[in-house]
C-alpha positions as CSV (number, residue, x, y, z in Angstrom):
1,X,23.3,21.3,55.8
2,X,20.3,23.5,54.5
3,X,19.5,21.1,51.7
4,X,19.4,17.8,54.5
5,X,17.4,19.7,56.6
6,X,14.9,20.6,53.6
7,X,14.9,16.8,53.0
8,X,14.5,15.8,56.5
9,X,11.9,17.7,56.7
10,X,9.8,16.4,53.5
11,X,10.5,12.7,54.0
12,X,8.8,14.0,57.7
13,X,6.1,15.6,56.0
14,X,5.3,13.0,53.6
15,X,5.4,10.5,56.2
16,X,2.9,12.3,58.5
17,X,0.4,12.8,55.5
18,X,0.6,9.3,54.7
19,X,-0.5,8.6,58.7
20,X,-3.4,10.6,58.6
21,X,-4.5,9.9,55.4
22,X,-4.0,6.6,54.8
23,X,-6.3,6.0,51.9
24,X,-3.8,8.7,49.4
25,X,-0.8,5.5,49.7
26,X,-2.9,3.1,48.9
27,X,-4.3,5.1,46.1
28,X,-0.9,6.3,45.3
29,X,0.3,2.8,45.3
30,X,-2.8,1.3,43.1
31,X,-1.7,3.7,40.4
32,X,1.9,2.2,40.0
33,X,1.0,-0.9,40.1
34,X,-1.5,-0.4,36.9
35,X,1.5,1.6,35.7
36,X,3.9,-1.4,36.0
37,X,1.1,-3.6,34.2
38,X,0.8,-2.0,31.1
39,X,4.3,-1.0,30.9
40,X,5.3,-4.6,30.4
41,X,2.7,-5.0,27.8
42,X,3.0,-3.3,23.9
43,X,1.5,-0.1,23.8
44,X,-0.3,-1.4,20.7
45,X,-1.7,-4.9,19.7
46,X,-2.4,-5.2,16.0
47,X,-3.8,-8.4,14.7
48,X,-3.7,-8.8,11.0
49,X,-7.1,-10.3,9.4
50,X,-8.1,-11.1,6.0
51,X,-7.0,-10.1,2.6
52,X,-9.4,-9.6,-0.3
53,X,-8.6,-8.5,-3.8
54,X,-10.0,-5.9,-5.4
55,X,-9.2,-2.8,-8.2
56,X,-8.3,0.3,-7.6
57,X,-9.5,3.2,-9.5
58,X,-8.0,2.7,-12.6
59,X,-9.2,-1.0,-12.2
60,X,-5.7,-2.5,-12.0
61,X,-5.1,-5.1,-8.9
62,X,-5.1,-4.2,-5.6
63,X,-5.6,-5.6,-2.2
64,X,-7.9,-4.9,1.0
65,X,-6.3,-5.7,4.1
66,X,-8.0,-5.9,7.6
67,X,-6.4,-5.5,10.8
68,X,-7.7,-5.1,14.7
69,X,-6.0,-2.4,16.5
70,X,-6.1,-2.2,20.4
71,X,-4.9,0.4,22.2
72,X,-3.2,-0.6,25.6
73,X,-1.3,3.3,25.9
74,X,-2.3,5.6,28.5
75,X,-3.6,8.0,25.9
76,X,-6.5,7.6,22.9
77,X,-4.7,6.3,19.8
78,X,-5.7,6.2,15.9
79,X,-4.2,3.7,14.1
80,X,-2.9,5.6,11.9
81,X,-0.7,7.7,14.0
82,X,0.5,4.5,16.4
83,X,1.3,2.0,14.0
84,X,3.1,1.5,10.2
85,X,2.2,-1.5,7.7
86,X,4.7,-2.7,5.4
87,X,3.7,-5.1,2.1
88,X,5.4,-6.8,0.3
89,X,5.2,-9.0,-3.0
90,X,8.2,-10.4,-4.7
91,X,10.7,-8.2,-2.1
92,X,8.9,-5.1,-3.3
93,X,7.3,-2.7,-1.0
94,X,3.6,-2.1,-2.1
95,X,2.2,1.4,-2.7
96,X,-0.7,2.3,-1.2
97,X,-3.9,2.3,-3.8
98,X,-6.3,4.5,-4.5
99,X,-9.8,2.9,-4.7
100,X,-13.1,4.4,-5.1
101,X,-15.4,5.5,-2.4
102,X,-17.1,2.2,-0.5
103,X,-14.5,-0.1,-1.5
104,X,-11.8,0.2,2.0
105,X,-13.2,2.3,5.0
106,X,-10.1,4.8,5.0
107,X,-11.7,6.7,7.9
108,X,-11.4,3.7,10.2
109,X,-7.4,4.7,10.2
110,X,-8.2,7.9,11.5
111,X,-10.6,7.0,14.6
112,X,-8.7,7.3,17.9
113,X,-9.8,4.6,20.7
114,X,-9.7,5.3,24.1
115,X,-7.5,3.0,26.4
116,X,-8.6,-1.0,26.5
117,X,-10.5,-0.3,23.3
118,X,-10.3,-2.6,20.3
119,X,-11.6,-1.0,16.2
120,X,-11.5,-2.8,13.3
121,X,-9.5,-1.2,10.0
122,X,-8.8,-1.7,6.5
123,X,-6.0,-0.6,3.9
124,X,-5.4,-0.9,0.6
125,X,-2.3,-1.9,-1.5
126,X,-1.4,-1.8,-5.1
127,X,-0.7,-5.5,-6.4
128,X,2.4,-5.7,-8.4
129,X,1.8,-9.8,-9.7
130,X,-0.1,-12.8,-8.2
131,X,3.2,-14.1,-5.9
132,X,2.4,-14.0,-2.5
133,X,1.8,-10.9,-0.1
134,X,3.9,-10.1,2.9
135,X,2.4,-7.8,5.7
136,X,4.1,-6.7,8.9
137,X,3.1,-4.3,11.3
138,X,5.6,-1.9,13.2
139,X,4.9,1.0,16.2
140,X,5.3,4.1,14.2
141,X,8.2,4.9,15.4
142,X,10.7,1.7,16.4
143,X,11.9,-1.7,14.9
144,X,9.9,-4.4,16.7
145,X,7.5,-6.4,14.5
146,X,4.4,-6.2,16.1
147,X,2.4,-8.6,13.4
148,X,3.9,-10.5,9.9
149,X,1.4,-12.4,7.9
150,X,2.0,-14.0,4.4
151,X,-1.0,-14.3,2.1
152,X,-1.7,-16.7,-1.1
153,X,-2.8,-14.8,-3.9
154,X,-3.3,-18.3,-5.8
């Protein structure tokens, strides 16, 4: 009985705050309906770009690989903590090369982007032969592809 009449008497309250101050539901209900837009869209967009070959540091092969990242979360993102990259060549997963300073702007996988925002970044992988190079892109954390591109090497 207490607990109906504690209810009773929020639903009453809410309902008389919402009649005087109208302009709080609306606002109230803007909010939700931006919260039901981005919720149907991917947290993350990630288009993959252009592939370049150059040497790592040891001046074996290696490739430079650009991607745009767009945040669509609620909160500022870095690539690097939002989203994984796979490559492949031959079925092999590709290491990650080390290349000296000025050849891939590491940096740009660290730079967190607000909401709606859009950056440009670059990785580089160890080539293990000339067959072509398989790159998909996954959220950090689940299975669902969020880019795949295959690049000619020939």
């Amino acid at each position: 009985m207490q607990v109906l009449l504690v209810c009773s008497l929020l639903v009453w309250r809410v309902a008389e705050t919402a009649a005087r101050h109208p302009h709080l539901l609306l606002m109230c209900r803007r909010k939700s309906q931006r919260s039901q837009r981005r919720s149907s869209q991917k947290k993350y967009e990630v288009t993959i770009g252009t592939l370049t070959q150059i040497a790592d540091y040891n001046g074996d092969p290696a490739a430079k690989i650009t991607f745009s990242f767009t945040n669509n979360s609620d909160e500022t993102a870095a690539f690097m903590s939002s989203v994984r990259v796979e490559a492949y060549q031959d079925g092999q997963q590709l290491e990650v090369a080390v290349v000296t300073s000025g050849d891939v702007n590491w940096e740009s996988t660290m730079t967190k982007i607000k909401t709606g925002t859009s950056l440009d970044v670059e990785q580089a992988y160890k080539l293990i032969s000339s067959s072509d190079v398989e790159v998909e892109v996954y959220p950090l954390f689940g299975k669902d592809k969020l880019a795949a591109q295959t690049f000619s090497l020939q």
